[in-house]
N, CA and C atoms as a LAMMPS dump frame, in Angstrom:
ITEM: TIMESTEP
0
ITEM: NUMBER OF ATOMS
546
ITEM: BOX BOUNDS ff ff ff
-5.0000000000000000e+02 5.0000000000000000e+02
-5.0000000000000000e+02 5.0000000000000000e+02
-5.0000000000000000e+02 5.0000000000000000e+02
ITEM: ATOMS id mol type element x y z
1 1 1 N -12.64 130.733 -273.052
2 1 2 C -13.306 130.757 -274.345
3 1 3 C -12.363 130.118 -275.361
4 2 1 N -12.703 129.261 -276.12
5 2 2 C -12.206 128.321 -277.351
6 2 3 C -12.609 128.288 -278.278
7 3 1 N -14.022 127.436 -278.653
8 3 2 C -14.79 127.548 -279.723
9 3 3 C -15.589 128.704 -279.935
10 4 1 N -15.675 129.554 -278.983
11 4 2 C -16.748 130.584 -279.008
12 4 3 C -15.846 131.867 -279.808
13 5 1 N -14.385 131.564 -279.693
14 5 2 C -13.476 132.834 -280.501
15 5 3 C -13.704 132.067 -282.03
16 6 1 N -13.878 131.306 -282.429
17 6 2 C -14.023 130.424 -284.167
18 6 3 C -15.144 131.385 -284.615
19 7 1 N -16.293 130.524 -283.324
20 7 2 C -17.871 131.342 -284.07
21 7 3 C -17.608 132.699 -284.51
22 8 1 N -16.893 133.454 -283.629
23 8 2 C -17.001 134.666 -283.852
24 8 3 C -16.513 134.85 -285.097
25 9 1 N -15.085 134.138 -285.777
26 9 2 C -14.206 134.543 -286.211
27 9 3 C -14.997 133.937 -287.951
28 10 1 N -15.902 132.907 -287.507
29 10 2 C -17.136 132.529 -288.643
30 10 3 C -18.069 133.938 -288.965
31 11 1 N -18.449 134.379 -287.781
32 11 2 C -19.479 135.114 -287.872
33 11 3 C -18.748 136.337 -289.006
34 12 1 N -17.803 136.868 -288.639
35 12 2 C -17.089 137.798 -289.297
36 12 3 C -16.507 137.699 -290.045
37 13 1 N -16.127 136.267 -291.191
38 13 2 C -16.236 136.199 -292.163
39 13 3 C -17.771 136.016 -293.231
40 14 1 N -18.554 135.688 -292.58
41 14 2 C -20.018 135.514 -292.832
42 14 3 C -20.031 137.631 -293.855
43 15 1 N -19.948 137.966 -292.765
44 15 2 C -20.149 139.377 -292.542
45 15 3 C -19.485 139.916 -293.754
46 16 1 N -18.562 139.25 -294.494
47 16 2 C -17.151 140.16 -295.287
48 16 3 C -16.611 138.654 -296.091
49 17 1 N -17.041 138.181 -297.057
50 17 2 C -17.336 136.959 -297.51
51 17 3 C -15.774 137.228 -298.603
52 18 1 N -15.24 138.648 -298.338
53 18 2 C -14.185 138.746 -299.299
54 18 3 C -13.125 138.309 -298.317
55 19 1 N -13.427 138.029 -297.217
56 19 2 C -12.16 138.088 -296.19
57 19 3 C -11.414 136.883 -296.308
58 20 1 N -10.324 136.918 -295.772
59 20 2 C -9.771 135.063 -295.199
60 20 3 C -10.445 134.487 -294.184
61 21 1 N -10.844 133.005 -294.257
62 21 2 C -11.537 132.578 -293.302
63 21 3 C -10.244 132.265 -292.925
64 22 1 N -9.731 131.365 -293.348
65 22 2 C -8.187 130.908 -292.317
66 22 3 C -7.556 132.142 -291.712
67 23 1 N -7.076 132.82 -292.245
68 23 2 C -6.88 134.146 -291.297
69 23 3 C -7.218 134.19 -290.108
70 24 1 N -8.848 134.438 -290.382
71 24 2 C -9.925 134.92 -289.532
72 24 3 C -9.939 134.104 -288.078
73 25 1 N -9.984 132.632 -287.965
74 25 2 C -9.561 131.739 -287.423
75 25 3 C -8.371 132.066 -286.485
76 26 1 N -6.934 131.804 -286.941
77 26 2 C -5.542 132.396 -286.641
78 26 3 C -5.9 133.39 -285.5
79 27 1 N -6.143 134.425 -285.982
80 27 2 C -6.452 135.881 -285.299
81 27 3 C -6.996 135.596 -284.322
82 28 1 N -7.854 135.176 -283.92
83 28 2 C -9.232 135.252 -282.874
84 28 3 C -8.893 134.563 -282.427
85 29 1 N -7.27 133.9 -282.494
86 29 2 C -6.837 132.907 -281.025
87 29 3 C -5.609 133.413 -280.739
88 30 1 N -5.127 134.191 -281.757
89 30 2 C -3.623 134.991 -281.508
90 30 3 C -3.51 135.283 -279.996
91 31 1 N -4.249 135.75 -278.912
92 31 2 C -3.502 135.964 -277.96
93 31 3 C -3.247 134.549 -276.611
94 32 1 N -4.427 133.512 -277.337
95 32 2 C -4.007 132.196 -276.562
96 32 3 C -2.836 131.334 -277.494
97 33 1 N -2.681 131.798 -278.538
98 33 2 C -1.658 131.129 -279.603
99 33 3 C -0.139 131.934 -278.499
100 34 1 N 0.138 133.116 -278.604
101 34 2 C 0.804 133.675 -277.878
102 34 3 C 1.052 132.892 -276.336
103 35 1 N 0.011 132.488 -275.539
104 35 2 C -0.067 132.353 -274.317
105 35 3 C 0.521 130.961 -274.383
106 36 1 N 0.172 130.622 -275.357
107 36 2 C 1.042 128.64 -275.828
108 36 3 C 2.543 128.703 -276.079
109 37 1 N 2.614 130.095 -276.348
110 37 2 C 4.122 130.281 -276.666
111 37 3 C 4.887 129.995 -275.464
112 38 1 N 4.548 130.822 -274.619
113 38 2 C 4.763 131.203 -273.161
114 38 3 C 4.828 129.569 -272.43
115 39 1 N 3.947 128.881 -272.753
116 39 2 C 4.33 127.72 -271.799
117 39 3 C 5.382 126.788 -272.422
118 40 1 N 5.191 126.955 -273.843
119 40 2 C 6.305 126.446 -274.185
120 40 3 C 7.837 126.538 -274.254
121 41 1 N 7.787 127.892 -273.92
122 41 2 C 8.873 128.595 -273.448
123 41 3 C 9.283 128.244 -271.862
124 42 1 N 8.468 127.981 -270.884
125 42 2 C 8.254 127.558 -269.95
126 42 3 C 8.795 129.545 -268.823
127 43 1 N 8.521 129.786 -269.751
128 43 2 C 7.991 131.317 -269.115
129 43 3 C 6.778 131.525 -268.323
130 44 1 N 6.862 132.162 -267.216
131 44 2 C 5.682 133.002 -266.25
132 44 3 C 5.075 133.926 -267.355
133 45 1 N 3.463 134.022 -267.724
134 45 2 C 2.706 135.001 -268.189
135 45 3 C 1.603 134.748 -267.024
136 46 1 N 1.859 135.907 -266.202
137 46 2 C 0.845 135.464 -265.278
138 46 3 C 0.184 136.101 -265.444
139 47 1 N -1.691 135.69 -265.344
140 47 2 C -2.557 136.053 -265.476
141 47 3 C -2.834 136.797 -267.494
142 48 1 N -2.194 136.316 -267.582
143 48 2 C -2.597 136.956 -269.218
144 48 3 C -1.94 138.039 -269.691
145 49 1 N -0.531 138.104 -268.484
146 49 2 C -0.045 139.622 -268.609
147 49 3 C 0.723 140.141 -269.852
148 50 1 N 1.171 139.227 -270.579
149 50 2 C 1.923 139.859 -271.687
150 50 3 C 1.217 138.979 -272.904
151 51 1 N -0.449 138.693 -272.78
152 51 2 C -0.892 137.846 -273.814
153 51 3 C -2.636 138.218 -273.819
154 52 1 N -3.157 139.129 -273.07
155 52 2 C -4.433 138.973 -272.781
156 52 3 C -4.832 140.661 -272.326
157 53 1 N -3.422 141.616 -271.872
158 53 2 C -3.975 142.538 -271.164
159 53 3 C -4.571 143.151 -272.79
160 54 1 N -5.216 144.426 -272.114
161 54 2 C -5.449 145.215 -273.43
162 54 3 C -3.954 145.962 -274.179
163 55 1 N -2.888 146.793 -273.887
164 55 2 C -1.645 146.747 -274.363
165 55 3 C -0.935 145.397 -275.259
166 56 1 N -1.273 144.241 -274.343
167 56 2 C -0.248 143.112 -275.549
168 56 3 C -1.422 142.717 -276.354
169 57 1 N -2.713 142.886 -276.172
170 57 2 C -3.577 142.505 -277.677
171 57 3 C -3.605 143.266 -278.408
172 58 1 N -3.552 144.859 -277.852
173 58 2 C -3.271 145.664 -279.221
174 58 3 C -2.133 145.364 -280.077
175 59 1 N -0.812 145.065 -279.523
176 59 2 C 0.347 144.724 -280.114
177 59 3 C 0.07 143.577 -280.835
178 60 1 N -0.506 142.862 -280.885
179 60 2 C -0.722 141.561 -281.099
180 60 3 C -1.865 141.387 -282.334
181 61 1 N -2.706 142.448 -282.031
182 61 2 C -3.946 142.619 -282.963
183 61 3 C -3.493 143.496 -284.077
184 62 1 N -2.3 144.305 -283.621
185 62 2 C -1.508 144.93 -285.246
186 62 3 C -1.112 144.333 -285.994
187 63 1 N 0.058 143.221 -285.279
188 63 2 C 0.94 142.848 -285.797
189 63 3 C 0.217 141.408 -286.737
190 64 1 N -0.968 141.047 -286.107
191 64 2 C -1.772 139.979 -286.857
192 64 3 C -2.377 140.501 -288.056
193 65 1 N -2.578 141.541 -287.912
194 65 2 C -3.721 142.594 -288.57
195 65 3 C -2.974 142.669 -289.874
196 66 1 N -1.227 143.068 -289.593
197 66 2 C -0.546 143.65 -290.813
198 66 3 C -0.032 142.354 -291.829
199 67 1 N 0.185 141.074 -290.798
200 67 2 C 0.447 140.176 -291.496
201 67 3 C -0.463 139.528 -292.375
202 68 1 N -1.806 139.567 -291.757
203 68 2 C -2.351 138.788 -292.811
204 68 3 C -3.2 140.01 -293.88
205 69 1 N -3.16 140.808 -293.58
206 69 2 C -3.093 141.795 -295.193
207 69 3 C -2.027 142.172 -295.557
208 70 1 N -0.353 142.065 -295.595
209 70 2 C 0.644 141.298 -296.412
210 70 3 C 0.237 140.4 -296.743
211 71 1 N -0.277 139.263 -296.242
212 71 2 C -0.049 137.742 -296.721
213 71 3 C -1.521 137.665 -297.983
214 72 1 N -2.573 137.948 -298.088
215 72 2 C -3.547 138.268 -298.929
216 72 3 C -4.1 139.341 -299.483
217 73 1 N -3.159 140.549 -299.445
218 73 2 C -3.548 141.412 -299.804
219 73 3 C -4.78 142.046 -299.942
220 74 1 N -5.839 141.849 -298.578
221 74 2 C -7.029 142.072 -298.604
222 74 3 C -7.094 143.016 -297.747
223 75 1 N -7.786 144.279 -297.798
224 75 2 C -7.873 145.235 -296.481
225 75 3 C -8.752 144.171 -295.556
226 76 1 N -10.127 143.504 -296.301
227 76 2 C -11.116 143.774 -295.48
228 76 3 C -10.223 142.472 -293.963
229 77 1 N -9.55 141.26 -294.619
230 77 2 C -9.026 140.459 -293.698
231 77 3 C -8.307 141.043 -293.096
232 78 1 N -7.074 142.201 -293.368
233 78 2 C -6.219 142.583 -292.511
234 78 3 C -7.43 143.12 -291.486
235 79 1 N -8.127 144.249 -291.929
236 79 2 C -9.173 144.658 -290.72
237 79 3 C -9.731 144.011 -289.562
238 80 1 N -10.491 143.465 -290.397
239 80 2 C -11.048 141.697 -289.281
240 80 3 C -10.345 141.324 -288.609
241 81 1 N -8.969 141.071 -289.019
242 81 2 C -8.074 140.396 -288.147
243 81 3 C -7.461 140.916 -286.882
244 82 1 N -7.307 141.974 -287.056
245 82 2 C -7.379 143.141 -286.203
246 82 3 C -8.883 143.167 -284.972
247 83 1 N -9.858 143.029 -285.438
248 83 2 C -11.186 143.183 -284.483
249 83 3 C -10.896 141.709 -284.03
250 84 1 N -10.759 140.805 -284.734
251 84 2 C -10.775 139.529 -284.058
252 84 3 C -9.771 139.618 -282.67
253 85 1 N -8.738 139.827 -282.93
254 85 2 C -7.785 139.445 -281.772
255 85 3 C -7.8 140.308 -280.614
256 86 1 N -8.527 141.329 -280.688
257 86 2 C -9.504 142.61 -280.193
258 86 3 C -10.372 142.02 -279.104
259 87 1 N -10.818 141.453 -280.16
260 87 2 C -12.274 140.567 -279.601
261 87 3 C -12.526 139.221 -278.597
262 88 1 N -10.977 139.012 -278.575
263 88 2 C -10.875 138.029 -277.887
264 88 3 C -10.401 138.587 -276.44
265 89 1 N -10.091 139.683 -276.074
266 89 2 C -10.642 139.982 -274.676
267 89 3 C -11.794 139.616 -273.772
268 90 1 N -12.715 140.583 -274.381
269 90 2 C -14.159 140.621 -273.957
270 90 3 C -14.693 139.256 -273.693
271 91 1 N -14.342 138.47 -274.495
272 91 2 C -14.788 136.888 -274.655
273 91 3 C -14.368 136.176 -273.562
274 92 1 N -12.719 136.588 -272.998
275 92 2 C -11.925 135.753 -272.152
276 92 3 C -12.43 136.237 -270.594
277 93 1 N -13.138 137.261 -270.468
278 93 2 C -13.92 138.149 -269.808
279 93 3 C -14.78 137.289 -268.944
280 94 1 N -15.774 136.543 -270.024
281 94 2 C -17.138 135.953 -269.376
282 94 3 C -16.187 134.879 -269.03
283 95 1 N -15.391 133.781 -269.831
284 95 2 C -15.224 132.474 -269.152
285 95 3 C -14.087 132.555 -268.521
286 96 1 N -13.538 133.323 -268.115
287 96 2 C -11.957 133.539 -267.028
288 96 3 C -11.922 134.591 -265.909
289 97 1 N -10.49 134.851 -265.575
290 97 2 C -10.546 136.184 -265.054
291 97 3 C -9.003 136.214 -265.614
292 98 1 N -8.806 137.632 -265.561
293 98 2 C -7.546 137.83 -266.455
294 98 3 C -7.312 139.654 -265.815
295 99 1 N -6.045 139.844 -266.306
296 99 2 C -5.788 141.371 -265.969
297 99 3 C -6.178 142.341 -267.432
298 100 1 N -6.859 142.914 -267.036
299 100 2 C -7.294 143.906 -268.021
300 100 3 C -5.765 144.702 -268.566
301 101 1 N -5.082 145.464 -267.371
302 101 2 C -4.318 146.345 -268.068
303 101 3 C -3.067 145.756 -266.834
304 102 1 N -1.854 145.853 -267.331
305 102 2 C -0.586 145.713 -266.638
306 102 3 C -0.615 146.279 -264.884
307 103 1 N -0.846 145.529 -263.69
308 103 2 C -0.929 146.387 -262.84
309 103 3 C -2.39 146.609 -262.139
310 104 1 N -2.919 146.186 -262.825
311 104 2 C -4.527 146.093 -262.274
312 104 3 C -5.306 144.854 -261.812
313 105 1 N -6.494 144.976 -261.471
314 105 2 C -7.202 143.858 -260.585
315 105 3 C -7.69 142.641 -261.698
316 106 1 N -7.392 142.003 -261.328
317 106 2 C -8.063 140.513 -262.184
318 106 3 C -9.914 141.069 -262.435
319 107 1 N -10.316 140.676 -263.762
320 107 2 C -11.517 140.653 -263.893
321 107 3 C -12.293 139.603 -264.757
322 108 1 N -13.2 139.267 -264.733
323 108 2 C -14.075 138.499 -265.132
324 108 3 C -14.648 137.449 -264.21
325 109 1 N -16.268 136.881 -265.145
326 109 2 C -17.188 136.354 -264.704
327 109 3 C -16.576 134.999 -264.174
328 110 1 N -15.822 134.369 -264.657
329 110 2 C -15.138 132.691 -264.422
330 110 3 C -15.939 131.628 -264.419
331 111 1 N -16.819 132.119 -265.461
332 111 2 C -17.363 130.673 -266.705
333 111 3 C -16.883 129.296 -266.15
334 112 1 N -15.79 129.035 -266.257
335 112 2 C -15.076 128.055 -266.6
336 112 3 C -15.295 127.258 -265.228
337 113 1 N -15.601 128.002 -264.473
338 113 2 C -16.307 127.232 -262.902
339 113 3 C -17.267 126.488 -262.822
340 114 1 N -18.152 127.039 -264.008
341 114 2 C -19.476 125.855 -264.232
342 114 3 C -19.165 125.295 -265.769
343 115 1 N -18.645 124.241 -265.601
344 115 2 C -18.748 123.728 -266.884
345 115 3 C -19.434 123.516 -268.117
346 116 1 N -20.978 122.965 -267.611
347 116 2 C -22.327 122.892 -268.469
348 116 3 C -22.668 124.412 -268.84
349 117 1 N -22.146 125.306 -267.934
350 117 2 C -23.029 126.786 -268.715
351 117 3 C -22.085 126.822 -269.682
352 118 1 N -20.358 126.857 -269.313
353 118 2 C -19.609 127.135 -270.439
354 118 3 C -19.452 126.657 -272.093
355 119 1 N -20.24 125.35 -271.801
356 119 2 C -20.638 124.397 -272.812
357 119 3 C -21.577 125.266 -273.548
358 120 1 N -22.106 125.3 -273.187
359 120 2 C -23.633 126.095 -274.158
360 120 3 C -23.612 127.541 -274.548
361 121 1 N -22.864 127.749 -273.863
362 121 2 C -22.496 129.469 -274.712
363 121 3 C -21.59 129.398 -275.486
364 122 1 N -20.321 128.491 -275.113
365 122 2 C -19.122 128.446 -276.583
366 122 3 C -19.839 127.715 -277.385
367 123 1 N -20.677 126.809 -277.213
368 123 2 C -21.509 125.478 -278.501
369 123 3 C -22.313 127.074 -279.068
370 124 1 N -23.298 127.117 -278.567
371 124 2 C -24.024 128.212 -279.349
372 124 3 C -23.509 129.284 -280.172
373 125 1 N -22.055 129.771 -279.833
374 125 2 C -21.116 130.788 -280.195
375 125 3 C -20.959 129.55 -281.836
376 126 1 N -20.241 129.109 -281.303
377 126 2 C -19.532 128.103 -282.985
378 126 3 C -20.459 127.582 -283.661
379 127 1 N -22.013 126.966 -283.125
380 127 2 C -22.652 127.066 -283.788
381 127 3 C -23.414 128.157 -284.823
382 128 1 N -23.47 129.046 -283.733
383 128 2 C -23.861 130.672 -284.825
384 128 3 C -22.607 130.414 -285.99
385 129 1 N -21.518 130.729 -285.456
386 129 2 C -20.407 131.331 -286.399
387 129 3 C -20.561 130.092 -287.988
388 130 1 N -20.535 128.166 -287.528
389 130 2 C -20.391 127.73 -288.458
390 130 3 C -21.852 127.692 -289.215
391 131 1 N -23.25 128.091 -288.988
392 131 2 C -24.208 128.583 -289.583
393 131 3 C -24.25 129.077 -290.397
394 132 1 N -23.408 130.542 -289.987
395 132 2 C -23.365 131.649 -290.841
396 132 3 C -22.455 131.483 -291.887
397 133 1 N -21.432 130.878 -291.61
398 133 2 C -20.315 130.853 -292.562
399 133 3 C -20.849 129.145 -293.766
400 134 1 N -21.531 128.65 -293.019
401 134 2 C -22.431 127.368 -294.021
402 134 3 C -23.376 127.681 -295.208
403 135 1 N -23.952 129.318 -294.614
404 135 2 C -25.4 129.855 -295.216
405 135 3 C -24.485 130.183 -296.921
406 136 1 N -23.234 130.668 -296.747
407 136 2 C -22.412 131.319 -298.196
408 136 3 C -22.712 130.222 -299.307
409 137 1 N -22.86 130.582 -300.979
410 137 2 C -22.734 129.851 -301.874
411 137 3 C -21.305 129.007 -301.942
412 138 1 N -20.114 130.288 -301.291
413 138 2 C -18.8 129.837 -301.613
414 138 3 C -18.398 129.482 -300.537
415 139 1 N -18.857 128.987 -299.351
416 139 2 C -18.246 128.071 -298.264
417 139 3 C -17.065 127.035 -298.728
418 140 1 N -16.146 127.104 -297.699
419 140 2 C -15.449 126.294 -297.708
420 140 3 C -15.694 124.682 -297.039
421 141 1 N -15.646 123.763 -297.927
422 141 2 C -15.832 122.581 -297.493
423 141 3 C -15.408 122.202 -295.727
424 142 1 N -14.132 122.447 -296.121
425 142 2 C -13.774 121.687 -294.883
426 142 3 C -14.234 122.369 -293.259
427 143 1 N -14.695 124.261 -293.915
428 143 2 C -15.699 124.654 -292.585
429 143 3 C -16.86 124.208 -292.26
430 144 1 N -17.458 123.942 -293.598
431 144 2 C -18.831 124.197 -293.56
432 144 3 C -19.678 122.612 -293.424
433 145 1 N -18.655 121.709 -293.182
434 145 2 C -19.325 120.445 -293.136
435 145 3 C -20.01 120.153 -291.437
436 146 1 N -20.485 118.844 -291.773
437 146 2 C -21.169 119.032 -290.432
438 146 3 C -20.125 118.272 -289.442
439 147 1 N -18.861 117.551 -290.366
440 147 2 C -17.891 117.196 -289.469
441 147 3 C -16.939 118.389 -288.573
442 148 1 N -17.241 119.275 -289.239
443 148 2 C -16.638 120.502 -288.611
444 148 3 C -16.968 121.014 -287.661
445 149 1 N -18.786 120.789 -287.237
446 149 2 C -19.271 120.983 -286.441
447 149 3 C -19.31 120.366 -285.448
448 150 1 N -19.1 119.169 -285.089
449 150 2 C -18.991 117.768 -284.408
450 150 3 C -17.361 118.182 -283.839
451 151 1 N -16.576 118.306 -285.064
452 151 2 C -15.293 118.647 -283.872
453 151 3 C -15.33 119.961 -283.122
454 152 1 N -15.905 120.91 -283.648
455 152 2 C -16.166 122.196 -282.367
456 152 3 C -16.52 121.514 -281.412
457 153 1 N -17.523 121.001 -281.486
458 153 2 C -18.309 120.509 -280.21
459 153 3 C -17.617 119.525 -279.592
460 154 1 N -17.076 118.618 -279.791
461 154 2 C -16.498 117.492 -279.679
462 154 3 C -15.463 118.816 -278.676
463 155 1 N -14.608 119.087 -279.328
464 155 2 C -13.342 119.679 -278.543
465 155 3 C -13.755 120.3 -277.621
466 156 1 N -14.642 121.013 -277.333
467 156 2 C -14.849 121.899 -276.364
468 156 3 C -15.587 121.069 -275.742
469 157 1 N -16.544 120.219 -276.034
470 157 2 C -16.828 119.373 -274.502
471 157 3 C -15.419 118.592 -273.952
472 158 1 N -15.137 118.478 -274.737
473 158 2 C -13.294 117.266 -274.069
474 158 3 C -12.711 118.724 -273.156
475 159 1 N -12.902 119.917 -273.478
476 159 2 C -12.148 120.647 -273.352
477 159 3 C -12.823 121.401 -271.953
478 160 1 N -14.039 121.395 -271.543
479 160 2 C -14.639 121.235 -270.268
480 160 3 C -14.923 120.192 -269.483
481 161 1 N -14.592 119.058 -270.231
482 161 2 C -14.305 118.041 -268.824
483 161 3 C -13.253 117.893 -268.448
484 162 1 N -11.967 118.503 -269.292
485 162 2 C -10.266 117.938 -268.643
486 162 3 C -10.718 119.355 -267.724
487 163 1 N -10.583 120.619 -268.628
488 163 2 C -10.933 122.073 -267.418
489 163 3 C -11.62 121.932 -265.757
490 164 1 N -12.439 121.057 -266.141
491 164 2 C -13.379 120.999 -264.849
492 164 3 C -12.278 120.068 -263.779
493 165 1 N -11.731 119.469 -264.526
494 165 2 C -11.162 118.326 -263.308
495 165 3 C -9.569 119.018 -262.927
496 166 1 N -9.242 120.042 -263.929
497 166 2 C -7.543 120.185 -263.771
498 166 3 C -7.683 121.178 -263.138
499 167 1 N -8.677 122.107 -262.168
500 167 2 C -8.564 123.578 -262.294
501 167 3 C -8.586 124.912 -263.322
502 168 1 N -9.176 124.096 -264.38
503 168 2 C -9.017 125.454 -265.372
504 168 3 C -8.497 124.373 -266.442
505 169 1 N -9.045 125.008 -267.847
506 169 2 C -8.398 124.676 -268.827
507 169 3 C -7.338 125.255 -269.594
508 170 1 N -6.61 126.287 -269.176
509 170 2 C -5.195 126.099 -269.819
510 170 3 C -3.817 125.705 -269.015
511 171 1 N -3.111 125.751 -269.335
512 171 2 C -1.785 124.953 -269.23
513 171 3 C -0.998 126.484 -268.917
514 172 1 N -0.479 126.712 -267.535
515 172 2 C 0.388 127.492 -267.309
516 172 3 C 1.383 127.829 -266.734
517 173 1 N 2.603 128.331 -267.062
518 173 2 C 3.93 128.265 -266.126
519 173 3 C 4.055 128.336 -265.313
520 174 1 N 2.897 129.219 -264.556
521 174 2 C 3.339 130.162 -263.48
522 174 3 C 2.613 128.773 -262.215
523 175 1 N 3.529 128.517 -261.692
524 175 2 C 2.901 128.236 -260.412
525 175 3 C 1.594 128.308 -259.766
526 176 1 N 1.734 129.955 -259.243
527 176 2 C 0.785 130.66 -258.27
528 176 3 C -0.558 131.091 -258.872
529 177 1 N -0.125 130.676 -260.676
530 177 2 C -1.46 131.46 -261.669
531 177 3 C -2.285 130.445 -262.119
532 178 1 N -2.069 129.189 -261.955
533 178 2 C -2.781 128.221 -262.705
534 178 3 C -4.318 127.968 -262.543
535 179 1 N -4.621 128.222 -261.138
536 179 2 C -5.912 128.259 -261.106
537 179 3 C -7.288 129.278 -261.553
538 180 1 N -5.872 130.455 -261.45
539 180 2 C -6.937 131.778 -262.066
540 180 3 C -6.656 132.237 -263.541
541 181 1 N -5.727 131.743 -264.09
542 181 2 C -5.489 132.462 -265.583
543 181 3 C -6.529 132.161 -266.093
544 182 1 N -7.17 131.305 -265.893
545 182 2 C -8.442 130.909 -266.648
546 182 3 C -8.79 131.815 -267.636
């Protein structure tokens, strides 16, 4: 899941129009932002283990949560920000398989096997989200245009045809994990 964590992260500023959209954004990728860390580090996170289980997103969904209500002094964004990075479990769920908790069995549907379905549920996801967040008087330009929409889409189809051909679309240290971190 890629564009389909934005929609969401649209949808839920839609929802709370006092919130940060940039925030909102940030958050709802914090634990693949994390997982980028990791390769850049050229560290083993295998299977999502210190970036995806439920333990490192809670850590992860605080520590996002507290920063960006320091950084704007808004409850309702610190909150959000918090459900967002939350939320990006469940999501990584349908298009991967990943370890739920430290120690346990890989789970999820693995989306990412059929490319064209994965297309149309993250397109439909970012489309909802940039809809909703378009429908506001006070939209932000640079979300709410329709070039914004074109690069969701745009990226995430580029981003299921490299996936489809590399084994998976992310980039990972681990050797033995690359085909399933998905």
């Amino acid at each position: 899941m890629i564009v389909g964590h934005l929609g969401t992260a649209g949808a839920a500023h839609a929802a709370r129009r006092d919130s940060s959209l940039g925030w909102l954004l940030v958050a709802a990728m914090t634990p693949d932002l994390v997982d980028g860390l990791f390769v850049l580090g050229r560290t083993c996170n295998p299977h999502g283990l210190y970036s995806h289980t439920l333990p490192a997103a809670a850590l992860i969904a605080a520590v996002t949560g507290a920063l960006a209500y320091f950084a704007t002094s808004r409850r309702a964004t610190g909150a959000l920000c918090v459900l967002m990075a939350l939320s990006h479990l469940p999501l990584d769920y349908i298009t991967g398989r990943k370890l739920f908790y430290p120690g346990g069995e890989l789970l999820g549907l693995s989306l990412y096997e059929n490319p064209a379905a994965d297309f149309v549920l993250e397109a439909t996801m970012a489309v909802g989200g940039w809809w909703l967040v378009r429908r506001g008087r006070d939209a932000p330009r640079w979300a709410s245009g329709w070039l914004a929409l074109g690069a969701l889409l745009a990226l995430q189809g580029a981003l299921d045809i490299v996936g489809s051909r590399g084994g998976g679309m992310k980039p990972s240290s681990c050797a033995s994990a690359v085909s399933l971190e998905n």
